[in-house]
C-alpha positions as CSV (number, residue, x, y, z in Angstrom):
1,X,0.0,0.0,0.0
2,X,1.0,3.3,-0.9
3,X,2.2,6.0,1.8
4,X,-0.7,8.7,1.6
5,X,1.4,11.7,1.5
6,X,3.5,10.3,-1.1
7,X,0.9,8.4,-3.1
8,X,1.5,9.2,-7.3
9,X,-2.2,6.9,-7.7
10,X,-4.8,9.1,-9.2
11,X,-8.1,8.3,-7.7
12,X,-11.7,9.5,-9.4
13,X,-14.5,10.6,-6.9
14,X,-17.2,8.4,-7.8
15,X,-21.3,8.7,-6.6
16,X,-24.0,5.8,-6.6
17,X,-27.7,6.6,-7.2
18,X,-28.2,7.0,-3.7
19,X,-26.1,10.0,-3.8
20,X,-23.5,8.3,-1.6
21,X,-20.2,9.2,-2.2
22,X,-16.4,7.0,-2.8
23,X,-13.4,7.7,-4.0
24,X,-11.8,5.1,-6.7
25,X,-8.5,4.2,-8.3
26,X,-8.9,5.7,-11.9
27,X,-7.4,2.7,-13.4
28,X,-9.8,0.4,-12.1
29,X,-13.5,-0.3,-13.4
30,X,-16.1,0.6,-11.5
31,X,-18.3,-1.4,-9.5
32,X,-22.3,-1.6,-10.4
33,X,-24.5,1.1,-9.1
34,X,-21.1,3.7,-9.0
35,X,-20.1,6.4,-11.8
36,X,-17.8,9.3,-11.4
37,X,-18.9,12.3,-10.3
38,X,-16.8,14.6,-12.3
39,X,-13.0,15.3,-9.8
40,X,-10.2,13.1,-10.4
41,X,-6.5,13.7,-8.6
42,X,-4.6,12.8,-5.9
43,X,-6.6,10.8,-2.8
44,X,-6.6,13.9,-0.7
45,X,-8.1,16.3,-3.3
46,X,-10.7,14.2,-3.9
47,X,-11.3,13.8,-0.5
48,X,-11.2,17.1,0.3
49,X,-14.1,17.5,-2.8
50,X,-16.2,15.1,-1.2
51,X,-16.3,16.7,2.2
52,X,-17.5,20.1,0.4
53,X,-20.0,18.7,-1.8
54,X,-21.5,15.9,0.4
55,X,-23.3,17.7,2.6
56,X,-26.5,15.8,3.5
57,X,-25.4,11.5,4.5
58,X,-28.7,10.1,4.4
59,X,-29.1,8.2,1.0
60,X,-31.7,9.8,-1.2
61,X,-33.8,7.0,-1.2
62,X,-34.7,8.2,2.7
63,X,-34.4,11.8,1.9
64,X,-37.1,11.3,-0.8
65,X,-39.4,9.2,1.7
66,X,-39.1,11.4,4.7
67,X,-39.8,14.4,2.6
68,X,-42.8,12.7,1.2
69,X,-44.2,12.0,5.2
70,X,-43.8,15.6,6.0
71,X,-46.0,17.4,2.9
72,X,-49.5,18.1,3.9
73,X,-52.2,16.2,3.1
């Protein structure tokens, strides 16, 4: 395994349809159910990109149903 701070591996930041967020090695293929999100670079960039834009951890799938509960009737 590769020191972090020295670590030349580019990684992508990569989402799944519940919003969820990963970071992958770019020269790997991604799993089912993941697709990248748009940042590639070093492990700590991307990580970095992920705390900014993931700003709300429950998967969508419960954001949708709890929003759903709480409209009027």
């Amino acid at each position: 395994m590769a020191d972090e701070s020295t670590d030349p591996r580019t990684y992508w930041v990569v989402r799944n349809d519940e919003e969820q967020y990963s970071i992958w090695l770019a020269d790997r293929e991604l799993p089912l159910g993941w697709h990248r999100e748009g940042k590639e670079g070093p492990k700590q960039d991307c990580l970095d990109h992920i705390d900014t834009v993931w700003t709300d951890m429950r998967p969508l799938s419960l954001r949708v149903r709890l929003e759903q509960e709480t409209r009027p009737a």
